[in-house]
TORKOL-4160 file (C-alpha; in steps of 0.2 Angstrom, whole numbers, padded with zeros to 4 digits, m for minus):
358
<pt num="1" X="0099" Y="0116" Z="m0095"/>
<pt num="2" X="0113" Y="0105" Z="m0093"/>
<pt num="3" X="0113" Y="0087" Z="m0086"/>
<pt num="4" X="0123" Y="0091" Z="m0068"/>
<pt num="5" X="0113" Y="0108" Z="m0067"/>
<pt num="6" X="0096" Y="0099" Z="m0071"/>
<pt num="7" X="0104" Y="0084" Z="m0057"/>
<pt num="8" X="0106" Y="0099" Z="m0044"/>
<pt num="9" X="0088" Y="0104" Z="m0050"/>
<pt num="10" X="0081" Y="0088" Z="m0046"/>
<pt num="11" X="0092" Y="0085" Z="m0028"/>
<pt num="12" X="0086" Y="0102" Z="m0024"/>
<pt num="13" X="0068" Y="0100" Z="m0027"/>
<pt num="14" X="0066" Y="0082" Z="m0020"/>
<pt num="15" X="0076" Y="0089" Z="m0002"/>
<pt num="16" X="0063" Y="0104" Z="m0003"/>
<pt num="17" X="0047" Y="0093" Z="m0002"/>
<pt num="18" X="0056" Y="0077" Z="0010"/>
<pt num="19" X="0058" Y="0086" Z="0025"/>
<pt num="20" X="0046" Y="0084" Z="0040"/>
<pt num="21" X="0033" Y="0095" Z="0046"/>
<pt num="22" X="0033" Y="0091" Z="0065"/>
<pt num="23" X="0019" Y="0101" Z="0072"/>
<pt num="24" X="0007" Y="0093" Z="0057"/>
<pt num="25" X="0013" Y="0078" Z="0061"/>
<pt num="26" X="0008" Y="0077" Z="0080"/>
<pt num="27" X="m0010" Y="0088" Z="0074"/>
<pt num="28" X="m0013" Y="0072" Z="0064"/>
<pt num="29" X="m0010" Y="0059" Z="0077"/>
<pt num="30" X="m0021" Y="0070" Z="0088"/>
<pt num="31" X="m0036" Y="0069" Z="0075"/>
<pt num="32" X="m0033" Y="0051" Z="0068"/>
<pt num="33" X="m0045" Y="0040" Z="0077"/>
<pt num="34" X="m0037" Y="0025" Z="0086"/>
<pt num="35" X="m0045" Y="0010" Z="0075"/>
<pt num="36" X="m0051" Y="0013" Z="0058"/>
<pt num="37" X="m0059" Y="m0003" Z="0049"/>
<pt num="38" X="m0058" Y="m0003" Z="0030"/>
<pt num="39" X="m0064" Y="m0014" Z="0019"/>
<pt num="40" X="m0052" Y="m0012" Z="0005"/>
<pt num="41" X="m0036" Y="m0018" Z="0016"/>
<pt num="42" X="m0029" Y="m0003" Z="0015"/>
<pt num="43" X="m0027" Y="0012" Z="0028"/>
<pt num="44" X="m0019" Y="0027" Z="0022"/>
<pt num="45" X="m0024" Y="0039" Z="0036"/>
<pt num="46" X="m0007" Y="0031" Z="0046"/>
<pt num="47" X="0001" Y="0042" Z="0058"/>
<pt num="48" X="0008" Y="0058" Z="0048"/>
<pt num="49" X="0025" Y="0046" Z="0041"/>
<pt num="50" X="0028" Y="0040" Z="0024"/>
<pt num="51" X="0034" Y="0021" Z="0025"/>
<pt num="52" X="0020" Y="0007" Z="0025"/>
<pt num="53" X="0020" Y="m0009" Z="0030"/>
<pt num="54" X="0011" Y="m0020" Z="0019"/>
<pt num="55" X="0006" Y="m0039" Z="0017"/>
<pt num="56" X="m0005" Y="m0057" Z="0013"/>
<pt num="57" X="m0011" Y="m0069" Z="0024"/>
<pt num="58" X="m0009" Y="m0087" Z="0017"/>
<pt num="59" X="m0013" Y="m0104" Z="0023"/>
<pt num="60" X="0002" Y="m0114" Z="0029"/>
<pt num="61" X="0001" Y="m0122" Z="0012"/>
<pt num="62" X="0006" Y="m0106" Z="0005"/>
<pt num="63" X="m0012" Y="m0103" Z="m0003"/>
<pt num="64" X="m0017" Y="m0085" Z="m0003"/>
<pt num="65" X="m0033" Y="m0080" Z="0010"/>
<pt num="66" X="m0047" Y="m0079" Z="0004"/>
<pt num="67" X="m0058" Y="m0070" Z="0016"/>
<pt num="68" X="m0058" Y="m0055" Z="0025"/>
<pt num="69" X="m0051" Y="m0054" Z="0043"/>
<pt num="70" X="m0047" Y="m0042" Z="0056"/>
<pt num="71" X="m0029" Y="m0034" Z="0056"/>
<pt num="72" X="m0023" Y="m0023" Z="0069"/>
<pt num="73" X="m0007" Y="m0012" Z="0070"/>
<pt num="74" X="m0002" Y="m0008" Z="0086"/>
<pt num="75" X="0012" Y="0003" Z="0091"/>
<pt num="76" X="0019" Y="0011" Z="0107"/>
<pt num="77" X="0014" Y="0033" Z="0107"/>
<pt num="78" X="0004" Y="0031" Z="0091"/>
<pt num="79" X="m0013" Y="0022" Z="0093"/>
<pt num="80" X="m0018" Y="0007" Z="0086"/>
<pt num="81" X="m0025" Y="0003" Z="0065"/>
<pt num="82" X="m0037" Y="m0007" Z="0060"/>
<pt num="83" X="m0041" Y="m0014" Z="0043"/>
<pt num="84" X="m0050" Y="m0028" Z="0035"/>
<pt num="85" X="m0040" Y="m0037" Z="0024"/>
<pt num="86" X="m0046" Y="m0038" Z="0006"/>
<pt num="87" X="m0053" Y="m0055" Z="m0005"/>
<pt num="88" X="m0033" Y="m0057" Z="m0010"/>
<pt num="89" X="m0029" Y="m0058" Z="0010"/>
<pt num="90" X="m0019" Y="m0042" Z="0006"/>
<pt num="91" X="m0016" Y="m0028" Z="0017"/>
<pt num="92" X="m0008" Y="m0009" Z="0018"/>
<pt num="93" X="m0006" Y="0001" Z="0033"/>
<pt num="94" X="0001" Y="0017" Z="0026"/>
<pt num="95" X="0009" Y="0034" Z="0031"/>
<pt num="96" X="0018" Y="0027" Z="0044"/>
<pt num="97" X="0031" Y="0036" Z="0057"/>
<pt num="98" X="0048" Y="0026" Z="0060"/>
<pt num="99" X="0044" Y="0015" Z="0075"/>
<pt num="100" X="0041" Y="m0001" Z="0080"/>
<pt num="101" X="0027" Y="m0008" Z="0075"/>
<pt num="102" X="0016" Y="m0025" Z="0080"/>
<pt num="103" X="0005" Y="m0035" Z="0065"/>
<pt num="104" X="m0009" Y="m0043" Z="0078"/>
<pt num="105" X="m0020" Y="m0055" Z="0068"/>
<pt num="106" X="m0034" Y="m0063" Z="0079"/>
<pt num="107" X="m0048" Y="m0078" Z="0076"/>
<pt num="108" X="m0057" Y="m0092" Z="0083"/>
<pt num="109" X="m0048" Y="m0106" Z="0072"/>
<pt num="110" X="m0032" Y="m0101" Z="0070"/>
<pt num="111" X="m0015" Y="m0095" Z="0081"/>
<pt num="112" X="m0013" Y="m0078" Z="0087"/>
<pt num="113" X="m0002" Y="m0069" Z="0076"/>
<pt num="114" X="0010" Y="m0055" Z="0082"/>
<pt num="115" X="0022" Y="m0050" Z="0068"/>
<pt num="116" X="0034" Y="m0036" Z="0073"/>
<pt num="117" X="0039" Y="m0023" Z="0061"/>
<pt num="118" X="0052" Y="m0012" Z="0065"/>
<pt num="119" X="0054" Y="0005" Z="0054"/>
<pt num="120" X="0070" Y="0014" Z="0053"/>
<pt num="121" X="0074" Y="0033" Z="0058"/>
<pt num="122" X="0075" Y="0043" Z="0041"/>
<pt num="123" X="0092" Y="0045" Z="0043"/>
<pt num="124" X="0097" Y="0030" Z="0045"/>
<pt num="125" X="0086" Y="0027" Z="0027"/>
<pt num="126" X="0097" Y="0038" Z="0016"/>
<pt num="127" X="0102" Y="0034" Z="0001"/>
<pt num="128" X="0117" Y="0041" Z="m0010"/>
<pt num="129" X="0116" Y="0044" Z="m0028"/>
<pt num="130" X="0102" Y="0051" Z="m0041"/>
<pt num="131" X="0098" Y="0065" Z="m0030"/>
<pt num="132" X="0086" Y="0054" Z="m0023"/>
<pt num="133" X="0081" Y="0056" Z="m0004"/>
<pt num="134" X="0079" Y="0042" Z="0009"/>
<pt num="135" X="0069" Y="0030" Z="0002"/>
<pt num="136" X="0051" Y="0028" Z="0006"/>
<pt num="137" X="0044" Y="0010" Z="0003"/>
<pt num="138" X="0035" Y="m0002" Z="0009"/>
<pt num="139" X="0039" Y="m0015" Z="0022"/>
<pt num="140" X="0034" Y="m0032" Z="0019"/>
<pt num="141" X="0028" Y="m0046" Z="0029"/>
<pt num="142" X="0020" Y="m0062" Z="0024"/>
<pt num="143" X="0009" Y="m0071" Z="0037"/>
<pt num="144" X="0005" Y="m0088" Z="0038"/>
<pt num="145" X="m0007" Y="m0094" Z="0050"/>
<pt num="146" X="m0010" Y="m0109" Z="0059"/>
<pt num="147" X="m0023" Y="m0119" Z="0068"/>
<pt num="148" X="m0026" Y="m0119" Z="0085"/>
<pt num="149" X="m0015" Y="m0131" Z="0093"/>
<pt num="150" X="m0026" Y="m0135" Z="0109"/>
<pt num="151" X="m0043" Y="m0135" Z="0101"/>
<pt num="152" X="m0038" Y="m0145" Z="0087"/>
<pt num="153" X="m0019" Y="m0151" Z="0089"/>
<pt num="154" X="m0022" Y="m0165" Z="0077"/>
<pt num="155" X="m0029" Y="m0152" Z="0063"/>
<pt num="156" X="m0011" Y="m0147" Z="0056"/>
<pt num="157" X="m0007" Y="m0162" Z="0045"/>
<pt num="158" X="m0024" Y="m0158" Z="0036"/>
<pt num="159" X="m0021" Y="m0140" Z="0029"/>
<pt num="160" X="m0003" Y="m0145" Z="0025"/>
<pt num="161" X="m0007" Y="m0151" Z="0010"/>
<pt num="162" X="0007" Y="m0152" Z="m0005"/>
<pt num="163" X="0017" Y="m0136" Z="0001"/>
<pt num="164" X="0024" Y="m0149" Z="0016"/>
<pt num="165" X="0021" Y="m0164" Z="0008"/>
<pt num="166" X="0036" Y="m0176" Z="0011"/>
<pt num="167" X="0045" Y="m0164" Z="0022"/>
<pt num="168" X="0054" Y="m0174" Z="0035"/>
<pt num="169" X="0045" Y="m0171" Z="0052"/>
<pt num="170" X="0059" Y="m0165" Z="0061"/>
<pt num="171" X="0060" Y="m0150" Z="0048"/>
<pt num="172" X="0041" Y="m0145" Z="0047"/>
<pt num="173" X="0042" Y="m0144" Z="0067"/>
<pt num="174" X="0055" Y="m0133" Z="0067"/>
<pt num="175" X="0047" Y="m0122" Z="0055"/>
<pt num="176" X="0034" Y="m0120" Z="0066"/>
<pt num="177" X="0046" Y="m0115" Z="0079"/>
<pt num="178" X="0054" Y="m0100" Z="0066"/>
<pt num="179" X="0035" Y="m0095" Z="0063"/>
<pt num="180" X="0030" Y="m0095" Z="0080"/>
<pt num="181" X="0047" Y="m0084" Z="0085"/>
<pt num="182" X="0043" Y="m0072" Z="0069"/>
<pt num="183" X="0029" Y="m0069" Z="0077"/>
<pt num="184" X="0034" Y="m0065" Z="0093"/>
<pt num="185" X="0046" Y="m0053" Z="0086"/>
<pt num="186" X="0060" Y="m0065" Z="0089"/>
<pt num="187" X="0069" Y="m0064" Z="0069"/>
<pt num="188" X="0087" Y="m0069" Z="0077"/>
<pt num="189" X="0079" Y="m0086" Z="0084"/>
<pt num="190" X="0069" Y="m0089" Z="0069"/>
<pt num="191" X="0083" Y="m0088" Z="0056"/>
<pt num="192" X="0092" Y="m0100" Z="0069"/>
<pt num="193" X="0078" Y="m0113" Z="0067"/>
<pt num="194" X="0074" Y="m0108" Z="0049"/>
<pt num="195" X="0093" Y="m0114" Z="0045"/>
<pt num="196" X="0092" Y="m0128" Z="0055"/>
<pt num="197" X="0076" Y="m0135" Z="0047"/>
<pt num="198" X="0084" Y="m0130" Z="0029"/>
<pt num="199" X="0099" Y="m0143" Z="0035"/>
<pt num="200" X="0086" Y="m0156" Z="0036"/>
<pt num="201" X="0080" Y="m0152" Z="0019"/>
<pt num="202" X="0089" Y="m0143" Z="0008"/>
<pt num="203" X="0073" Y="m0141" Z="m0003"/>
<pt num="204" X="0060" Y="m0133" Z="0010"/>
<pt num="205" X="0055" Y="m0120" Z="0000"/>
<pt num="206" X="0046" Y="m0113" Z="0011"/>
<pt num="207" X="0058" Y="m0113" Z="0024"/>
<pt num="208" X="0069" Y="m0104" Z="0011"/>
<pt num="209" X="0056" Y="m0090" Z="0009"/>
<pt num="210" X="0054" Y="m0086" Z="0026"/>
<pt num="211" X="0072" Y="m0086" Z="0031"/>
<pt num="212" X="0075" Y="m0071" Z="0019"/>
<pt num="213" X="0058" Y="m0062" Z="0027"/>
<pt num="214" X="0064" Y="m0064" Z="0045"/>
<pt num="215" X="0082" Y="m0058" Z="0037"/>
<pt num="216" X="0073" Y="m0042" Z="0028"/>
<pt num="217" X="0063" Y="m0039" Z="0047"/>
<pt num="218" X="0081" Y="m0039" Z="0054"/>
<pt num="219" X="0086" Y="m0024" Z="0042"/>
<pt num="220" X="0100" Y="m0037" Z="0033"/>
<pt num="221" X="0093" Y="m0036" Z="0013"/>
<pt num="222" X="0112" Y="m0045" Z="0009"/>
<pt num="223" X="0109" Y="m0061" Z="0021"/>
<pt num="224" X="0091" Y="m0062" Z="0013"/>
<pt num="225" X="0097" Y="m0063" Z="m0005"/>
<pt num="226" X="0102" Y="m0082" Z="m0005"/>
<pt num="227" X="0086" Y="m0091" Z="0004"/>
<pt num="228" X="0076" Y="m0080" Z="m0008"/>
<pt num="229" X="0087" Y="m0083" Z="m0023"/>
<pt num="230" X="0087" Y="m0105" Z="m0017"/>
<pt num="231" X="0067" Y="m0103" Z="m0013"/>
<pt num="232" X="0063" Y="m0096" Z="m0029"/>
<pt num="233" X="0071" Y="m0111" Z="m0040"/>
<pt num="234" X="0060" Y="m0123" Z="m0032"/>
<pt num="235" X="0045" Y="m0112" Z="m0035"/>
<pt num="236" X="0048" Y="m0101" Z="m0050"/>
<pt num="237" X="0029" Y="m0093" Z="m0052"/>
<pt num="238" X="0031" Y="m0088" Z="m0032"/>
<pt num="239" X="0024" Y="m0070" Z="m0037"/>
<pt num="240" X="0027" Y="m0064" Z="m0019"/>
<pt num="241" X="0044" Y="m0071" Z="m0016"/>
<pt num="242" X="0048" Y="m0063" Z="m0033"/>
<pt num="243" X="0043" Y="m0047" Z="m0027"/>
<pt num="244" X="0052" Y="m0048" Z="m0009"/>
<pt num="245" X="0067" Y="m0054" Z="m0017"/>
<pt num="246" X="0069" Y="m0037" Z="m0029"/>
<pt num="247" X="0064" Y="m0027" Z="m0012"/>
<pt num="248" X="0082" Y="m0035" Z="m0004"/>
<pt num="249" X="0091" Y="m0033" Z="m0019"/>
<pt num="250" X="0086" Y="m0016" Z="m0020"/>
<pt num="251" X="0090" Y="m0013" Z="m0002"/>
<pt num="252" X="0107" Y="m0021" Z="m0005"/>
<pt num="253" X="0111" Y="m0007" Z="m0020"/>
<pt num="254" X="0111" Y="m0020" Z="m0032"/>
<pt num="255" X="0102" Y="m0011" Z="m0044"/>
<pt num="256" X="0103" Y="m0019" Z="m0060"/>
<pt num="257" X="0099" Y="m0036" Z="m0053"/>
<pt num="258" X="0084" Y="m0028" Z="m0042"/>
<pt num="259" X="0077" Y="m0021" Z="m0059"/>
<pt num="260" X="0079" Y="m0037" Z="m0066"/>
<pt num="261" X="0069" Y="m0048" Z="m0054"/>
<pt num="262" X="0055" Y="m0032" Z="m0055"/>
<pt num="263" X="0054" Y="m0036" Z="m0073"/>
<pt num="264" X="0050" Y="m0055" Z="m0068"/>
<pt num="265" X="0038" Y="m0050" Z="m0055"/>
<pt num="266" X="0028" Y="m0039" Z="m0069"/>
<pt num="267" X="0031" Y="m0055" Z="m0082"/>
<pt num="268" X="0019" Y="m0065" Z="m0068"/>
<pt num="269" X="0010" Y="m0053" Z="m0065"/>
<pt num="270" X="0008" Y="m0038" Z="m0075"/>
<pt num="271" X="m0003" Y="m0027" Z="m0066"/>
<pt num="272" X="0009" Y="m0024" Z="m0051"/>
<pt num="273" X="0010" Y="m0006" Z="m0046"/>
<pt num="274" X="0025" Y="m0013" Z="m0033"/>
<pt num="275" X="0037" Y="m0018" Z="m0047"/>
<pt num="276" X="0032" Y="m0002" Z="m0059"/>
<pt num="277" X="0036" Y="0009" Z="m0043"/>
<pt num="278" X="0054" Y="0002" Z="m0041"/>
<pt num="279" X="0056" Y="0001" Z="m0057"/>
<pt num="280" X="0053" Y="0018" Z="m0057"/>
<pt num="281" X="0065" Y="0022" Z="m0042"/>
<pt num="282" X="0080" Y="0015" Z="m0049"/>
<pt num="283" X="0076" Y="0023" Z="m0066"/>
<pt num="284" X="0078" Y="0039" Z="m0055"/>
<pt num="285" X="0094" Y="0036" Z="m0045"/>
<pt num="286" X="0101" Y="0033" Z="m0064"/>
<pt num="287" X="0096" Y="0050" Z="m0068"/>
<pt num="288" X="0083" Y="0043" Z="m0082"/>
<pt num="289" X="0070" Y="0054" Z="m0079"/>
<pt num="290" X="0060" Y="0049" Z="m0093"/>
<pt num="291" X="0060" Y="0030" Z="m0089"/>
<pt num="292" X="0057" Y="0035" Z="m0072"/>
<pt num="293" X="0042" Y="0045" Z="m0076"/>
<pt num="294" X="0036" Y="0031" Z="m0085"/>
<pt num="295" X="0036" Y="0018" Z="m0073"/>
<pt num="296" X="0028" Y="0028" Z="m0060"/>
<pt num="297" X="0015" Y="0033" Z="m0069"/>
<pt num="298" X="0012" Y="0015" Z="m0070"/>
<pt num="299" X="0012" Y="0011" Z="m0054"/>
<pt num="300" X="m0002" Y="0025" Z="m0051"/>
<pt num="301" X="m0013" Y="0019" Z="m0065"/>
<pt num="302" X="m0015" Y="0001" Z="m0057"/>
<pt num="303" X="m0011" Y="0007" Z="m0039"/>
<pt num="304" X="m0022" Y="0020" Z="m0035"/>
<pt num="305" X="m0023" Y="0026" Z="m0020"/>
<pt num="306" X="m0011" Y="0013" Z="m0014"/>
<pt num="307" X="0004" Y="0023" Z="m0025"/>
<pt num="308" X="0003" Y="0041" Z="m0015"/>
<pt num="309" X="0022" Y="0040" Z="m0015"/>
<pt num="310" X="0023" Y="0039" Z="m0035"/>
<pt num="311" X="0015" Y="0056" Z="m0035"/>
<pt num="312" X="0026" Y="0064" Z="m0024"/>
<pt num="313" X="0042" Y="0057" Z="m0033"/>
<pt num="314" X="0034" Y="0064" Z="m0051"/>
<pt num="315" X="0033" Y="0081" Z="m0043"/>
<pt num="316" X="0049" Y="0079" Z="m0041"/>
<pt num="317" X="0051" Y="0075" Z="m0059"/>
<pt num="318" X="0041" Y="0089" Z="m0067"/>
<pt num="319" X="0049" Y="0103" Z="m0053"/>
<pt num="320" X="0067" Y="0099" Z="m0060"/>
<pt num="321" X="0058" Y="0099" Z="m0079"/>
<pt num="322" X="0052" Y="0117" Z="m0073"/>
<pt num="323" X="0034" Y="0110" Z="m0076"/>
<pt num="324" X="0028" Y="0119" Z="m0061"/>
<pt num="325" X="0009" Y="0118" Z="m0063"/>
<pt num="326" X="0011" Y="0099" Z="m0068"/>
<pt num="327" X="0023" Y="0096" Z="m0051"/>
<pt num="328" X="0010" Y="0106" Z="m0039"/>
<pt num="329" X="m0001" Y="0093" Z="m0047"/>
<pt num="330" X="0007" Y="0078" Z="m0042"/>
<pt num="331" X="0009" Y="0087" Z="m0025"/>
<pt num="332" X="m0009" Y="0090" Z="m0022"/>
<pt num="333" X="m0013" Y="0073" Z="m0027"/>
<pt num="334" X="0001" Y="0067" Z="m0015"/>
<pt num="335" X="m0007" Y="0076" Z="m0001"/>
<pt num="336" X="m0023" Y="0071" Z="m0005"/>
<pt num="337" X="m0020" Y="0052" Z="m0005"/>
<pt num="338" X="m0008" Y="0055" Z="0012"/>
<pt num="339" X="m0016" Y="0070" Z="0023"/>
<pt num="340" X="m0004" Y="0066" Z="0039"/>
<pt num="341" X="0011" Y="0065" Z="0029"/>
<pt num="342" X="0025" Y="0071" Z="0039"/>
<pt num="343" X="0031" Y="0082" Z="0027"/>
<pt num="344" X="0014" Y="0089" Z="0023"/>
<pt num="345" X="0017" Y="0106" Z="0029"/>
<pt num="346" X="0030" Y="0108" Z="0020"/>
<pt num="347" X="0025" Y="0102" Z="0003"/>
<pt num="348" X="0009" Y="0113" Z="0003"/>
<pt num="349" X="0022" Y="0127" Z="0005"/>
<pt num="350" X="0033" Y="0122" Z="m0010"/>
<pt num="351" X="0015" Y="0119" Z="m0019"/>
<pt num="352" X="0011" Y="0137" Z="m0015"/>
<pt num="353" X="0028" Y="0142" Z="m0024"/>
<pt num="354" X="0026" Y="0131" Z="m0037"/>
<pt num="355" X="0008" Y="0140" Z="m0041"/>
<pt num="356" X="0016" Y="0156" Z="m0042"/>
<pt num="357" X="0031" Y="0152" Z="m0055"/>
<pt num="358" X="0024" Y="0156" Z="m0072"/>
C-alpha cells in the first residue's frame, strides 16, 4: 500500500467513526441521571459528546487539595454532573457536548466557585493535516479557592504562605479581582486585572499562570503562550503549568514546540497519560503511525478509563493497517469507556463492518 493511499486510508476511516449519532445522543441525555457522585473524580457518563473538561483544586498557595469535595457541572438543556474530586483534588467531567458549561465548587470555608467553560461547535474544532479529524481533548481549568471573606476576612494572609510572599499588596489584590472574574465567567476582565497586577510585579508567577488559563478559556491558545512560557521560568517543576502550556502550543499548531514541552511534562512526571496522548496526536497528524501507536498506548496503560479517546484514535490506526479485528477492538473498548458518545451509533456500525472483513 502506498504512503498517500494508506493517508486516504487513515482520513477515510477516522471521518467514518467521527460523525455524530444524533438520535443516540438525545437517548442518552434522556437516561443519564442528572447528578452522578463519584468518588474517583471522574465522570465519564457525560452527555453523548466527546470533549471533557478536566482539572485540580489548589490552595491559593498553589498547593494541590488534598481532600475530597463536591464538584458540580451545570449546563443549560443538559442536566447537571456531579463528582467528588479525588485525593490529588483532580477532577474529569467527560463525554461532553459543545456547550457552555459552568464548574460550581461549594463549602463552608471557602468562596463559591463558578468557573465557566465554554466548548466549541465541532466545526469550528477542525483541524487540517494528518487526516486527523477535529480534535477531541480535554479542557482545562485550574481552581483556586479562597476563604470566606465575611466569616474570616482576616484569614487570607494565613494561607498565602510563600506562593505570595513578598508580593506588593496592590498586586495580590488584583489577583483576587482576576480570580473572582474567572469565576464569574468574566475571562476578558480577568486578563485586564491579571496584566495590571503583572505590571506591578513582573515576577507573580502566579499571576503569570492564570493569565494564560483565562487566555486558553477565551479560545486564544497564541496570547496564552507568553504568561505560561514567563510563569514557568520562575517555577520550572510547575507540572500543571507545564502541561497547560503544550495544550496552547498545540492549540496554536505549533507542534514541534508542543511536543517538546510534553516531553518536559513526562520528564516531571512520568506517568502522565495527558502528555503520552498528545504526544500521540501529533505523532499522527505527521503521519507516524507507529510513533503514534506508541504513545497512545501509553496513555491507555497509565490512564484507564480516563483515555477512551486514545482507543478510538488506535482504531483508527489499525483500520488504515487493515487490522480490522484489532481496530473493532479499540472500538468496542471506546464505546465501552464512553456509552453516550455522540458518534456511538455510528461507530458500532463501522465495528459491525470491521467484524465482517476477513
Amino acid at each position: 500500500m502506498s504512503r498517500s493511499s494508506g493517508s486516504r486510508t487513515l482520513s477515510l476511516g477516522l471521518r467514518l467513526f467521527a460523525r455524530c449519532a444524533f438520535a443516540a445522543a438525545l437517548v442518552a441525555l434522556a437516561c443519564a441521571s442528572a447528578a452522578r457522585a463519584q468518588g474517583s473524580g471522574v465522570d465519564s457518563m457525560g452527555n453523548g459528546g466527546k470533549h471533557s473538561i478536566r482539572g485540580r483544586i489548589f490552595f491559593p498557595s498553589g498547593r494541590r487539595m488534598d481532600t475530597g469535595l463536591k464538584i458540580r457541572l451545570e449546563s443549560t438543556g443538559f442536566g447537571d454532573i456531579t463528582v467528588i474530586s479525588d485525593a490529588n483534588g483532580s477532577f474529569n467531567f467527560q463525554s461532553l457536548r459543545p456547550g457552555t458549561y459552568t464548574v460550581v465548587i461549594e463549602g463552608d470555608d471557602f468562596e463559591t466557585v463558578r468557573e465557566q467553560v465554554t466548548i466549541d461547535s465541532d466545526s469550528s474544532m477542525m483541524r487540517g493535516g494528518g487526516g486527523v479529524p477535529s480534535v477531541p481533548r480535554p479542557y482545562t481549568v485550574q481552581i483556586y479557592l479562597q476563604p470566606k471573606r465575611a466569616a474570616a476576612p482576616s484569614a487570607r494572609p494565613g494561607i498565602l504562605n510563600a506562593a505570595l510572599a513578598g508580593v506588593p499588596k496592590p498586586a495580590v489584590e488584583l489577583f483576587y479581582k482576576a480570580l473572582d472574574s474567572m469565576r464569574d465567567g468574566h475571562n476578558d476582565r480577568a486578563v485586564e486585572q491579571l496584566k495590571a497586577a503583572i505590571e506591578i510585579d513582573h515576577d507573580f508567577a502566579l499571576a503569570l499562570n492564570d493569565l494564560g488559563i483565562a487566555y486558553m478559556n477565551l479560545r486564544q491558545p497564541d496570547k496564552a503562550l507568553e504568561p505560561l512560557r514567563a510563569a514557568l521560568k520562575l517555577t520550572p517543576d510547575n507540572y500543571v503549568t507545564l502541561t497547560t502550556y503544550g495544550i496552547a502550543l498545540f492549540d496554536s499548531q505549533r507542534l514541534a514546540e508542543a511536543e517538546e514541552q510534553f516531553g518536559k511534562a513526562l520528564h516531571k512526571n512520568h506517568a502522565s497519560p495527558t502528555a503520552h496522548y498528545y504526544i500521540g496526536l501529533i505523532r499522527l497528524k505527521r503521519h507516524d503511525l507507529d510513533g503514534g501507536e506508541k504513545e497512545l498506548k501509553s496513555a491507555v496503560t497509565l490512564g484507564g478509563g480516563e483515555m477512551a479517546l486514545a482507543h478510538y484514535y488506535l482504531g483508527g490506526i489499525y483500520w488504515s493497517r487493515h487490522e480490522y479485528k484489532q481496530a473493532a477492538d479499540e472500538l468496542e473498548t471506546y464505546l465501552r469507556l464512553a456509552p453516550n458518545a455522540e458518534d456511538a451509533a455510528k461507530t458500532r456500525a463501522t465495528i459491525k463492518e470491521l467484524r465482517a472483513r476477513k
